[in-house]
N, C-alpha and C positions, 0 to 999 in steps of 0.2 A: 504494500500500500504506500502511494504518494503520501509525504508530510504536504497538508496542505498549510501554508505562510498565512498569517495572519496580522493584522493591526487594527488596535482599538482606537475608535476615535472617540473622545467624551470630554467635556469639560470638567466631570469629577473624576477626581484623584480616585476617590475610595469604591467606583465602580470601575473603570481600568484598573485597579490592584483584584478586587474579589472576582472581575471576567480572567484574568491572565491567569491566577491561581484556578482558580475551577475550569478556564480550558486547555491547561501545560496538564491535565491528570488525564485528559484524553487523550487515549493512541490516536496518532497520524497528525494531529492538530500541533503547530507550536508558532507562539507568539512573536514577531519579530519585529514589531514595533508599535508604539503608543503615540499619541498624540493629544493635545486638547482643545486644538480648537484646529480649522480649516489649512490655515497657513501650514501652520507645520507638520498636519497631515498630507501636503502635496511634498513638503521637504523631505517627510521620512518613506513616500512611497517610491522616490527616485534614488533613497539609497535603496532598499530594501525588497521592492518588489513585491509587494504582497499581493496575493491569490483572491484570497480576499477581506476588505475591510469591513468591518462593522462599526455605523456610521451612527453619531446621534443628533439630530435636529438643529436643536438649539444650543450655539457656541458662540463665545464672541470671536470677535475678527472677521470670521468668514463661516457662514453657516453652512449646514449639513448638505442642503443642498445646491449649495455652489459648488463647495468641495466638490461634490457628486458630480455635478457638469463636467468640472476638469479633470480629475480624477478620467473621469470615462473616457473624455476628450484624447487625453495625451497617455492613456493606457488602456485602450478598450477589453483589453483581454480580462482587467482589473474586475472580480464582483464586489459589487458592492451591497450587503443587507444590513437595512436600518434597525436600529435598535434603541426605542424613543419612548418617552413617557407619554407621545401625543397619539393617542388612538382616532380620532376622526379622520374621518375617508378624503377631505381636503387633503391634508399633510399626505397620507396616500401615494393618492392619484398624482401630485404634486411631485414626491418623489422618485415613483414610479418614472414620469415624463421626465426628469433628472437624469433617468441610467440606472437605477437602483434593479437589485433581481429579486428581491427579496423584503419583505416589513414585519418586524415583529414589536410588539409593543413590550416594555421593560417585566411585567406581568408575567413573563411567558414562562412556561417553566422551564427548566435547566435543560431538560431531553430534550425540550422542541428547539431550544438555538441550538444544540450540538445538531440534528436533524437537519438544520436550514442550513448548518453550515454544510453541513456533507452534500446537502442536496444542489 
């Protein structure tokens, strides 16, 4: 089985520490880079490469879905599935049209994003 590359993208600290920890204990998965806001998630997917990112909405600098735009833009190969405390079908559809392949609202249980990631 491919490691599939990873990077969290979230303006809190203490949910990129508890996502990195709870998805370094999955085989195949490992975490190669963080970010917390837009900026310096385009900085760390040009060293890093990642497979794919899990993106959060709202960040200062540059929100989730601009990230998303460019991110896609200048890595199409890049997935990107969001991972947001905003559950309305606006934010959605919204990210969705962004380049996103995937939306899970922060609610979700632990199996269903290891699931989306695999998927």
């Amino acid at each position: 089985m491919d490691t599939i590359k990873l990077m969290l993208v979230d303006d809190h600290d203490v949910v990129r520490t508890g996502l990195r920890s709870f998805l370094e204990t999955q085989p195949g998965l490992k975490v190669v880079a963080e970010a917390n806001n837009g900026v310096e998630a385009l900085e760390q997917a040009k060293k890093t490469q990642p497979g794919i990112v899990l993106m959060d909405i709202t960040m200062p600098d540059m929100d989730g879905m601009e990230t998303t735009r460019q991110l896609k833009n200048l890595y199409p190969e890049c997935q990107v599935l969001v991972l947001t405390v905003h559950s309305d079908k606006q934010y959605f559809m919204q990210m969705l049209a962004a380049g996103a392949s995937g939306y899970l609202t922060k609610q979700a249980a632990a199996d269903e994003l290891v699931a989306a990631i695999r998927a």
